[in-house]
C-alpha positions, 0 to 999 in steps of 0.5 A: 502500539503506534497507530498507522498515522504515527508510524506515517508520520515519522517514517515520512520525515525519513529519505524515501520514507514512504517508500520504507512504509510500503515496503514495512506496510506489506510485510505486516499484511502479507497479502498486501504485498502481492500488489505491491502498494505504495502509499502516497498520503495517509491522514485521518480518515483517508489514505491514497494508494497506488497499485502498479500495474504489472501481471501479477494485479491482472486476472484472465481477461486482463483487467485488474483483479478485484481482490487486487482493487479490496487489497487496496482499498482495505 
């Protein structure tokens, strides 16, 4: 099985290739996709992120949710 780089690196080279890996990345990890994340940069010992901000990412205070925040950071 590929690693995440591998599959980075082939969908990046792909139109709207981060894109499709967000979306594929969320799907693989169903919990991922209530954030909705979408990558910017994936390298060897690291990645950035983004998480939208929308409603969904808010708890009832309207901070970001800390789950939200480990979903990312995971």
């Amino acid at each position: 099985m590929p690693s995440v780089l591998d599959l980075w690196s082939a969908m990046t080279k792909l139109p709207q290739g981060k894109r499709l890996f967000s979306i594929a990345f969320a799907r693989r990890a169903p919990y991922f996709a209530t954030i909705r994340p979408r990558f910017v940069d994936i390298r060897p010992n690291h990645a950035s992120l983004v998480i939208p901000k929308r409603r969904a990412v808010h708890n009832h205070i309207g901070t970001v949710h800390a789950i939200a925040l480990c979903n990312g950071l995971e």
